[in-house]
C-alpha positions in Angstrom: 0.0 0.0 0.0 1.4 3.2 -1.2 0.5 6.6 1.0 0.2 8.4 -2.3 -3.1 6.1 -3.1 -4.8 7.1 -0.1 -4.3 10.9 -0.8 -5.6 10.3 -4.7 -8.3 7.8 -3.8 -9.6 10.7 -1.0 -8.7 13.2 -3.1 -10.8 12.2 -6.3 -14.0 11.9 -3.7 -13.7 7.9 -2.6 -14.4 5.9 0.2 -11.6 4.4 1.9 -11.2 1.3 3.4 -10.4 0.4 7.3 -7.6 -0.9 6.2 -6.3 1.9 4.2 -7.4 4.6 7.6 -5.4 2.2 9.7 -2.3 2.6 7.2 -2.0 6.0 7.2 -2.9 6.4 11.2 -0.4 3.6 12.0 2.2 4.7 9.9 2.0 8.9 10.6 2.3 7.4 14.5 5.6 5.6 14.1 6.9 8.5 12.0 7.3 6.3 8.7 5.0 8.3 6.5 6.0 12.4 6.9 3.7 15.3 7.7 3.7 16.6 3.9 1.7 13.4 3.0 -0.4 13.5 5.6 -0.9 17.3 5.3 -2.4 16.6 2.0 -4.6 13.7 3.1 -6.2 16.1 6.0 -6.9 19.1 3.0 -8.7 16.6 0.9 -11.0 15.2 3.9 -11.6 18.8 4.4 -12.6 19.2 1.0 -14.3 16.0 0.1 -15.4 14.7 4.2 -16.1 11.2 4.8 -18.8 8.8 5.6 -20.1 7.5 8.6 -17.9 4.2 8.5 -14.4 6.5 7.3 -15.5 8.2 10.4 -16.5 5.1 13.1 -12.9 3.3 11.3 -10.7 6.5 11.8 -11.7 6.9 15.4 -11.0 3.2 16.2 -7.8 3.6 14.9 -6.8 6.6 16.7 -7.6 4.8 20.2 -5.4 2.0 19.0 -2.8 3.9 18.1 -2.1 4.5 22.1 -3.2 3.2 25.3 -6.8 2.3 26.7 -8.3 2.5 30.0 -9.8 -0.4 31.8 -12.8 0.1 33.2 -14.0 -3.5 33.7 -13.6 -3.6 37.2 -15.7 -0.7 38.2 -19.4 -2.2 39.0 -22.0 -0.7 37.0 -22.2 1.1 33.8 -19.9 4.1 33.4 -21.2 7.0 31.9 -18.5 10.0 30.6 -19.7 13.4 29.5 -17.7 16.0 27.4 -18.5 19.1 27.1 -17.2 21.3 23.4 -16.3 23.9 26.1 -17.4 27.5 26.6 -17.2 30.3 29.4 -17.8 29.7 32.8 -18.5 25.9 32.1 -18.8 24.4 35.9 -20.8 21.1 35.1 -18.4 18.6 35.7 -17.7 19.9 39.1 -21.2 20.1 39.6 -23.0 17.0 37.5 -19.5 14.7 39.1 -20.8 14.6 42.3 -24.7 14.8 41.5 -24.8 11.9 39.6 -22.3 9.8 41.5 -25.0 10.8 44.8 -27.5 9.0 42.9 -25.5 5.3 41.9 -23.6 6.0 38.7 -20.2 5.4 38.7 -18.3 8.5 37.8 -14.8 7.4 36.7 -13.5 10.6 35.0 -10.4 11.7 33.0 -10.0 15.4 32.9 -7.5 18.1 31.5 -6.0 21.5 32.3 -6.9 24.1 30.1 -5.6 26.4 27.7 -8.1 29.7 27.2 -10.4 31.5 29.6 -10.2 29.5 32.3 -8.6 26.4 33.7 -9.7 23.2 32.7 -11.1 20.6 35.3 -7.9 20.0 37.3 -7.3 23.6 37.3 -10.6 24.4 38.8 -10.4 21.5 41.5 -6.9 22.3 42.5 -8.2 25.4 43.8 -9.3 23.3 46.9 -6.2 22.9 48.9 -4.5 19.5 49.1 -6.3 18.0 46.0 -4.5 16.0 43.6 -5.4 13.6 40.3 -2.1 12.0 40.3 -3.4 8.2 41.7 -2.6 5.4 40.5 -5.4 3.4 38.3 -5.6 0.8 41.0 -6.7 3.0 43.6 -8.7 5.3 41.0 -10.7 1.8 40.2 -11.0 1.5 44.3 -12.1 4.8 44.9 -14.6 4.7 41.9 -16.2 1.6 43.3 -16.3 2.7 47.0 -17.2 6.2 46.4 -19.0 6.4 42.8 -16.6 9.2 42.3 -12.8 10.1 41.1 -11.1 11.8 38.6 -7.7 11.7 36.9 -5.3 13.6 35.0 -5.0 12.6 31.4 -2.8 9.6 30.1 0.5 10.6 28.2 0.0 8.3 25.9 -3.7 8.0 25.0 -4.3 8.7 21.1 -0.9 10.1 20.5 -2.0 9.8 16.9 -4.7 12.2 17.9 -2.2 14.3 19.2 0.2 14.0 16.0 -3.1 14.8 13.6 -4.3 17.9 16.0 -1.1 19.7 16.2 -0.1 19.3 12.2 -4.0 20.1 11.2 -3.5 23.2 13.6 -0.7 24.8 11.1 -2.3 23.4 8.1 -5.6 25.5 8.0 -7.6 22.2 8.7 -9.0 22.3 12.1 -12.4 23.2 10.9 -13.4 19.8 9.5 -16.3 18.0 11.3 -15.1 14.7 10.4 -11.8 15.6 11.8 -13.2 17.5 15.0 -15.8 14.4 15.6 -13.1 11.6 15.6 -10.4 13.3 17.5 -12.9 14.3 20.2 -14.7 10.9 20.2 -11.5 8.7 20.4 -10.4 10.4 23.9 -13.6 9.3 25.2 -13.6 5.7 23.8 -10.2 5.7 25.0 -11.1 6.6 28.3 -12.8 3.4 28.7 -16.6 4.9 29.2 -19.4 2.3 28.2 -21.6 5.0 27.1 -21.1 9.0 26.4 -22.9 12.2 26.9 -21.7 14.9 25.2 -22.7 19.1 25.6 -21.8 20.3 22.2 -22.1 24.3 22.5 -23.3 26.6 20.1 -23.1 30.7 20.2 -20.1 33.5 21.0 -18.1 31.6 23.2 -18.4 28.1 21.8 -15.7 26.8 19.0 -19.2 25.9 16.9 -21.0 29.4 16.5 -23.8 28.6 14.6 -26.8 26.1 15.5 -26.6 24.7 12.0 -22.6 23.8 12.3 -23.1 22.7 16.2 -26.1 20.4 15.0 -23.6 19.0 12.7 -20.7 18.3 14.7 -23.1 16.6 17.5 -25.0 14.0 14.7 -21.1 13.2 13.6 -20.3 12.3 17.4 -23.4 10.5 18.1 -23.1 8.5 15.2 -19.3 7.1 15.4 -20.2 6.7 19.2 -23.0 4.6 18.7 -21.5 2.9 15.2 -18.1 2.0 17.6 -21.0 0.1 20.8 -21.0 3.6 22.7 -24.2 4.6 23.4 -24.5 7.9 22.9 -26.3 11.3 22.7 -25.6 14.7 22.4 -27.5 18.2 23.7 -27.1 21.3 22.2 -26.6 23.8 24.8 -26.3 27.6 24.5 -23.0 29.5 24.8 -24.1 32.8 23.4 -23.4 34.2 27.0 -20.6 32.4 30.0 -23.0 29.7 31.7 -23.9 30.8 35.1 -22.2 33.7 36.7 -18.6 33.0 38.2 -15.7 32.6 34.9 -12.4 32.1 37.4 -11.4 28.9 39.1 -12.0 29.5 42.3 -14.6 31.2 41.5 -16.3 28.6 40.1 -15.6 26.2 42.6 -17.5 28.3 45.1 -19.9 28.3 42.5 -20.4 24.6 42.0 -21.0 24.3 45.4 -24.0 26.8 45.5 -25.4 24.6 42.8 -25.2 21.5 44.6 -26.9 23.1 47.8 -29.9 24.2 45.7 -28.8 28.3 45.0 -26.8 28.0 41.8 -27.5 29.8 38.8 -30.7 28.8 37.2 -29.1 28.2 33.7 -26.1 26.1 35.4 -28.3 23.9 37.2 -30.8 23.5 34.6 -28.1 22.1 32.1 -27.1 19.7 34.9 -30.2 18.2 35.7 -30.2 17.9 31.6 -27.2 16.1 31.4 -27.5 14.5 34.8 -30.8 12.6 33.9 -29.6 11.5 30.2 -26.1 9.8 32.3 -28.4 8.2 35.0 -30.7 7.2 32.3 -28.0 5.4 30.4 -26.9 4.2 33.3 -30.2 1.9 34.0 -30.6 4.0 37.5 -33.7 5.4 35.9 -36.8 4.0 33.9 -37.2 7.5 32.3 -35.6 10.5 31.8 -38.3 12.4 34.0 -37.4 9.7 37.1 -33.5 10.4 36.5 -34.6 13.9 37.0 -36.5 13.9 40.2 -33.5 11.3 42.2 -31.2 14.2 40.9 -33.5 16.9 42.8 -34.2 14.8 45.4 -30.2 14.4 45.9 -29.8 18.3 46.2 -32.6 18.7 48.5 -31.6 16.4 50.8 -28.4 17.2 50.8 -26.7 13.4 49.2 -25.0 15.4 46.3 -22.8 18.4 48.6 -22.1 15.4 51.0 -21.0 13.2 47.8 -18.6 16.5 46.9 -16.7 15.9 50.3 -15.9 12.3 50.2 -14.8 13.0 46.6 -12.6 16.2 47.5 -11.3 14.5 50.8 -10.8 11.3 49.0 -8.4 13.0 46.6 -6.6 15.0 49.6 -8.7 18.0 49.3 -9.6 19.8 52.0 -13.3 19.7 51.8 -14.5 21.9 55.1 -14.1 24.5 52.0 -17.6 22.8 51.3 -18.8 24.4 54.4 -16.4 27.6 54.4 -16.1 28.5 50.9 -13.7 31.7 52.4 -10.8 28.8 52.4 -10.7 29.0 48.5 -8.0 31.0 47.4 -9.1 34.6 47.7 -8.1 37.7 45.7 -6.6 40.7 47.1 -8.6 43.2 45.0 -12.6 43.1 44.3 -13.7 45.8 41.9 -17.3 46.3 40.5 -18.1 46.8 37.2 -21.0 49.9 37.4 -23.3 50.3 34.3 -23.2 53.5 33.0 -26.5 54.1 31.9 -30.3 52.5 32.3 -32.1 49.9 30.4 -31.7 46.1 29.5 -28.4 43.6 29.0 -28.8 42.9 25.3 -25.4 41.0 24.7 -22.7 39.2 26.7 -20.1 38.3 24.2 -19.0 35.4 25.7 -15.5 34.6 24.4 -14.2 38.6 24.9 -15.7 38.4 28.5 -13.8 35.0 29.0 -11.0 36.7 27.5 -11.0 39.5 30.6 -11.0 36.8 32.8 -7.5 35.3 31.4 -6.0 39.0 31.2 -6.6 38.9 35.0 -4.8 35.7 35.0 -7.1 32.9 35.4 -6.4 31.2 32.0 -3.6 30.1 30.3 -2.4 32.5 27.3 0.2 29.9 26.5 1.1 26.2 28.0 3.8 27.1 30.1 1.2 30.6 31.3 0.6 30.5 35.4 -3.2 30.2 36.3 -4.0 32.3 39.1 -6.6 30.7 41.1 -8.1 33.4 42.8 -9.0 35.4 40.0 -11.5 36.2 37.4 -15.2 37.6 37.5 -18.4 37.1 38.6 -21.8 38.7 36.1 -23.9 40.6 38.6 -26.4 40.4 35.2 -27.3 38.5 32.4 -29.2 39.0 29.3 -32.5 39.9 29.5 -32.2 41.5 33.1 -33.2 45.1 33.8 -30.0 47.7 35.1 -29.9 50.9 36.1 -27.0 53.7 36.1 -24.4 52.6 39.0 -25.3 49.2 39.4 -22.6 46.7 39.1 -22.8 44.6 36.0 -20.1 42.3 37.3 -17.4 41.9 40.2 -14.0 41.7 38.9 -11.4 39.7 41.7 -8.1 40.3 40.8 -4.7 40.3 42.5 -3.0 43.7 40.8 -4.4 47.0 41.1 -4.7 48.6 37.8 -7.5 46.9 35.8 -8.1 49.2 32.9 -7.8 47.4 30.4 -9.8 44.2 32.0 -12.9 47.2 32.5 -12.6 48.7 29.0 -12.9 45.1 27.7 -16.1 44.1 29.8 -17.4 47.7 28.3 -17.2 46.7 25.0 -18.6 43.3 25.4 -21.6 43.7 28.0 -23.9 45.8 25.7 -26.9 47.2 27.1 -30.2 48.3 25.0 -33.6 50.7 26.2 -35.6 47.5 24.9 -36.3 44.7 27.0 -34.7 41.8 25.7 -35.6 37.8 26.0 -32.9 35.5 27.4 -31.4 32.7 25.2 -33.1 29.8 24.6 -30.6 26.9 27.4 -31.1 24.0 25.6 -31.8 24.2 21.9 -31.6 20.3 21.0 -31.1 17.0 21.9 -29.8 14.4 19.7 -29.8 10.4 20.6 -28.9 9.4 16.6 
């Protein structure tokens, strides 16, 4: 088999064979077939796509092209989620704990971040004494005893993922939903989850921006997923504003735990009971979606889920009387507020330029080797839709340097307000089981 084949056979508009993916994936991961060829191979999928079965074939052989967790000794079915990512996206800290509260075994891989915010860890490791770095022994252990654990990501799961993303990333072909579907679905497989729920975003701060795209790139997951034996399903959710109202790690740790006593944001914890029901659901603790929904509510009420987030922090080495005394969090020296300066209505939150404040106060990464300040970041006062007046804060900024300037003439620009009343975004815009 001759690499230039593949790149003619896909370039002239053809099927190719598993065979023929495995090749070219095997090969590009050794290093005996060079980035030029493969370059070429990536611009005419972008140009020409590929089916359903090019798709199911090229994830497979992506997870085979690294390691693969075991899972088989943690009792019950696991359910993963993913999320596309956004602003302000707490639901893993939140739906980790909820759902384990209720049965399901949460046995989760997370990463750190590179944007707004941190990623999972990030957030996590804002509780003192936390760590992900166990062993899988005592990750399966704690996942059987506790529902609940979560680890750091594998160095070497789908390092032909990793090869593909980085050279796609300086060859102008990111943007290909076969591409963006396999790579994101072979991490999960990989992870060792027997079925998958994923939150693909849509709006401002989401990397889809339009429904019709974000519709696209959901059907293309659920479809390898449940063409590989995954069971899975997707739900559009909105990203046209930062999900809830704390964008910082810290923050948002604080903010997780509101949710899980009952006083979070109404959007945050309406997207968790939405995802929380579709995991329990495929996780035969529920005969319905509606019955998932009410052992989720009843969890928070009674308190199940916030005492599930202690033995998971404390488990780990966290410190979790910051459950109870959310003032142990790392706290920033400065708190601004953000005052409107006129009356009316919040029109617009431009998501991705708010999120982008939040990192110039330090509490994303810029680059990989950037230091993420775990204190910092913001906190909307207001969201769309909600009446303001002159004066009134429209957000609290928490930072740890003095002179903010340009953090306040950014948030300016990018919390718009209008005289007309305007209707929030719709949460959930779509839900997608094949």
């Amino acid at each position: 088999m001759r690499m230039v084949d593949v790149i003619e056979k896909k370039r002239d508009g053809y099927e190719l064979t598993k065979e023929e993916i495995l090749f070219f994936i095997n090969g590009y991961t050794e290093g005996s077939i060079p980035d030029y060829q493969i370059s070429a191979l990536t611009m005419a999928i972008f140009f020409q796509g590929m089916t359903e079965q090019e798709r199911a074939d090229l994830t497979m052989a992506m997870v085979e092209s690294g390691d693969q967790i075991d899972l088989s000794q943690i009792e019950g079915i696991k359910v993963d989620k993913h999320s596309t990512g956004g602003v302000g996206d707490t639901t893993t800290l939140v739906l980790g704990p909820l759902v384990a509260s209720v049965g399901v075994p949460v046995a989760k891989m997370s990463g750190r971040g590179l944007g707004h915010t941190g990623g999972t860890i990030d957030k996590l490791e804002s509780v003192k004494g936390f760590h992900v770095e166990i062993k899988n022994d005592e990750f399966i252990k704690l996942v059987n005893l506790n529902k609940i654990a979560i680890i750091g990501q594998s160095g070497n799961l789908t390092p032909a993922d990793k090869k593909l993303y980085a050279l796609r990333d300086v060859t102008a072909t990111v943007d290909s939903i076969p591409l963006i579907a396999s790579s994101i679905m072979s991490k999960k497989i990989a992870a060792g989850a027997d079925a998958i729920v994923l939150d693909v975003k849509t709006g401002a701060g989401a990397f889809m921006k339009t429904l019709n795209d974000s519709r696209e790139l959901a059907e293309a997951m659920v479809r390898i997923g449940n063409n590989v034996g995954r069971r899975t399903l997707a739900v559009i959710s909105d990203m046209s504003q930062p999900l809830g109202f704390a964008i910082g790690n810290a923050l948002e740790v604080k903010e997780a735990i509101d949710t899980l006593k009952g006083n979070g944001p109404k959007d945050l914890t309406e997207l968790c009971l939405t995802l929380g029901s579709h995991m329990v659901f495929l996780a035969e603790k529920a005969n319905s979606l509606q019955e998932a929904r009410e052992l989720l509510e009843k969890s928070i009420k009674s308190g199940a889920a916030l005492e599930k987030l202690k033995v998971f922090l404390s488990s780990q080495g966290g410190d979790a009387s910051i459950v109870d005394n959310p003032s142990k969090l790392p706290q920033a020296q400065f708190v601004f507020e953000l005052e409107s300066k006129e009356n009316g209505y919040v029109s617009e939150i431009v998501a991705d330029e708010v999120g982008t404040a939040a990192m110039l106060l330090g509490a994303g990464r810029a680059t990989k080797e950037s230091v993420i300040d775990l204190a910092v970041g913001l906190v909307l006062r207001k969201k769309i839709g909600d009446k303001v007046q002159n004066g009134e804060s429209l957000a609290t900024i928490y930072s740890n340097f003095e002179n903010i300037s340009d953090v306040k003439e950014k948030l300016y620009a990018n919390i718009k307000i209008s005289t007309t009343k305007v209707e929030a975004p719709i949460l959930i815009h779509e839900e997608i089981t094949n």
